[in-house]
C-alpha positions as CSV (number, residue, x, y, z in Angstrom):
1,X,-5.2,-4.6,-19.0
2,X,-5.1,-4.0,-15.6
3,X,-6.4,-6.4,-12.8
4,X,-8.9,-4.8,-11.2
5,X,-9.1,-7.0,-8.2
6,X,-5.9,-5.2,-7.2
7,X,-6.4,-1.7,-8.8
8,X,-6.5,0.6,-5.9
9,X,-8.7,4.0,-6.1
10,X,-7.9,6.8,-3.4
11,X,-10.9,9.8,-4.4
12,X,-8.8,12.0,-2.6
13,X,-9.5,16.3,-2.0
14,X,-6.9,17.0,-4.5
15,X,-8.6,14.3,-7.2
16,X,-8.3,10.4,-7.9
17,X,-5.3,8.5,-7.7
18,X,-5.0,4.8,-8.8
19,X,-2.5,2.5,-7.3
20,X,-1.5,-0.8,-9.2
21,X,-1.3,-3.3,-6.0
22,X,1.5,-5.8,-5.9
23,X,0.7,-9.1,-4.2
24,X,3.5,-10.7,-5.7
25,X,5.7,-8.3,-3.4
26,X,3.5,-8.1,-0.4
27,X,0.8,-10.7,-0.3
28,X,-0.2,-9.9,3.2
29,X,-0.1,-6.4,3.1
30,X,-2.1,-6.3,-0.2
31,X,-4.9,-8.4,1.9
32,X,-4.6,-6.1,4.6
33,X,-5.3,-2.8,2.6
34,X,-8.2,-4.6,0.6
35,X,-9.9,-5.5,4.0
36,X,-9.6,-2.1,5.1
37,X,-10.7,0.0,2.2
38,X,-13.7,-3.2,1.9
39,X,-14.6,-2.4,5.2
40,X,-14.8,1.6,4.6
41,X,-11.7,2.3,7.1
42,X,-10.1,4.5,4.9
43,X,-13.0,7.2,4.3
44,X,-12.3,10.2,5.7
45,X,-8.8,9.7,6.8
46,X,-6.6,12.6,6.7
47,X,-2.5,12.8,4.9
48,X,-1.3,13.7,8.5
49,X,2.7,13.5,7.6
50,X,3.6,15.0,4.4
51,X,6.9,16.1,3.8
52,X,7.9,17.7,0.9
53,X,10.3,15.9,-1.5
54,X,10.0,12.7,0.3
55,X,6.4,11.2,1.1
56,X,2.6,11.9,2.0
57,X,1.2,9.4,4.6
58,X,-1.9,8.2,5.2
59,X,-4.1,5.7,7.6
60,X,-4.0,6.8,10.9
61,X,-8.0,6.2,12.0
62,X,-7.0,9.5,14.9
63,X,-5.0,11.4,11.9
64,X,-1.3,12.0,14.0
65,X,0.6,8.7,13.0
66,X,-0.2,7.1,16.5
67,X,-3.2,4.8,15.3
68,X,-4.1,1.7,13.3
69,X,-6.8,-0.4,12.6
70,X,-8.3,-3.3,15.2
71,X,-6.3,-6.0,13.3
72,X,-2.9,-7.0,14.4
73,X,0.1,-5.6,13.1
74,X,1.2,-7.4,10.3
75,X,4.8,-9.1,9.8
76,X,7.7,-7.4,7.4
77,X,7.5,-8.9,3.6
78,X,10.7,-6.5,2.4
79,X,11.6,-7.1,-1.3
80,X,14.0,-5.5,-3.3
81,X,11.4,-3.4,-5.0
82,X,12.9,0.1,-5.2
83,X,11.3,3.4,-3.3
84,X,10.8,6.1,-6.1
85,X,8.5,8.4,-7.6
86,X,5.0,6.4,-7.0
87,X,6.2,3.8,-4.7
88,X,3.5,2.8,-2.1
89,X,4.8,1.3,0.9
90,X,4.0,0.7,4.2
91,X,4.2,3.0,7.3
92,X,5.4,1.2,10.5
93,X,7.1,1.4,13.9
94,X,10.7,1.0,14.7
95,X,10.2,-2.8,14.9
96,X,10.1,-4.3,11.5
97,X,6.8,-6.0,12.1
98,X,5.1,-3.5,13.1
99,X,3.0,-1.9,9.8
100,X,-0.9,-2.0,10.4
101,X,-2.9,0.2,8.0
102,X,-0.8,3.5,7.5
103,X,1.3,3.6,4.1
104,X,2.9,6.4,2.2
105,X,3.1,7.6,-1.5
106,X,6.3,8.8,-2.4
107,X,7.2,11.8,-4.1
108,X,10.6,11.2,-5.6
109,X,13.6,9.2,-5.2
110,X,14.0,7.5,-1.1
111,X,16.3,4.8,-2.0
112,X,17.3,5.1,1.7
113,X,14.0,2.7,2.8
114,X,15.2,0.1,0.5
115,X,14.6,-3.0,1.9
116,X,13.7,-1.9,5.4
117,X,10.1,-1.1,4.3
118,X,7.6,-3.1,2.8
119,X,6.7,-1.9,-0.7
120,X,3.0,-3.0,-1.9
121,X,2.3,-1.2,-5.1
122,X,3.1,2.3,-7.1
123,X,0.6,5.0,-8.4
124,X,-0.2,4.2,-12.1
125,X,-2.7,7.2,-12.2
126,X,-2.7,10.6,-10.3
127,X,0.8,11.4,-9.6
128,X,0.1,15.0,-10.6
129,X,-3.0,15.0,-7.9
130,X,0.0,13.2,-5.1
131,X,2.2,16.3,-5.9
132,X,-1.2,18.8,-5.2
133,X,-1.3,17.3,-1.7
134,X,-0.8,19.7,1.0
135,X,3.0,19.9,2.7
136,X,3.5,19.4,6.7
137,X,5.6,21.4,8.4
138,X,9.4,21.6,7.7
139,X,11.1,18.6,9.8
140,X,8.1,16.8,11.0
141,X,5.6,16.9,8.4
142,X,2.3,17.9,10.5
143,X,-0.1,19.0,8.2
144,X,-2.4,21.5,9.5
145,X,-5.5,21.7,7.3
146,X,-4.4,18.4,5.8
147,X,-6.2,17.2,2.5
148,X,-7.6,13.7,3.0
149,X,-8.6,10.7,1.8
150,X,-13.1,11.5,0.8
151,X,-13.2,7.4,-0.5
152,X,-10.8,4.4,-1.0
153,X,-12.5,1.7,-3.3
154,X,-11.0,-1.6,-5.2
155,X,-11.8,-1.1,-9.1
């Protein structure tokens, strides 16, 4: 039976797509996402960077990867949790401390994170609707038109 209290539901323009969240790997950035999508901040936000093979990312409140939430950004909890097909993780900065509320689903194998990103859960539900997302440009991954995220609710 799954645990609801950290059962993740993105509504997103493609369909629904449940993520299993891991607090055992990522305590803090488990909280964080909870007090986001509790707080409505992830309604409306777009998949701005979406590159095809690799990931589709999410959470920037001004939709071009340059914004977070109000909240401060939140210190690395790197596991060795592998980045595959599913993996949810956590966007961040160059500094390793620097992930605030933009994460990324991963299409496919990017074992080249590992350990330098932190890993908070993996899609359980929905894969199919991830793959339907739309693809950013070749290189950077700006979507134009990009699907987003209509509602983010706990289960």
């Amino acid at each position: 039976m799954a645990d609801t209290e950290n059962t993740l539901i993105l509504e997103t323009t493609q369909g629904p797509v449940t993520i299993e969240m891991r607090p055992d790997l990522a305590p803090g950035h488990v909280a964080r996402i909870k007090e986001l999508v509790r707080e409505g901040f992830y309604d409306g936000i777009v998949f701005h960077r979406v590159i095809d093979g690799f990931m589709a990312q999410t959470g920037c409140p001004h939709g071009t990867g340059t914004g977070g939430s109000d909240y401060p950004n939140l210190p690395a909890e790197f596991s060795a949790e592998p980045h595959v097909r599913g993996t949810a993780s956590m966007a961040r900065a160059q500094s390793p401390n620097s992930a605030n509320s933009q994460f990324f689903i991963c299409f496919g194998d990017a074992s080249f994170l590992d350990g330098q990103y932190t890993v908070w859960g993996r899609v359980t539900d929905g894969m199919d609707v991830v793959d339907k997302i739309k693809r950013g440009a070749p290189g950077s991954g700006t979507v134009n038109g990009p699907d987003k995220l209509i509602r983010a609710s706990i289960a």
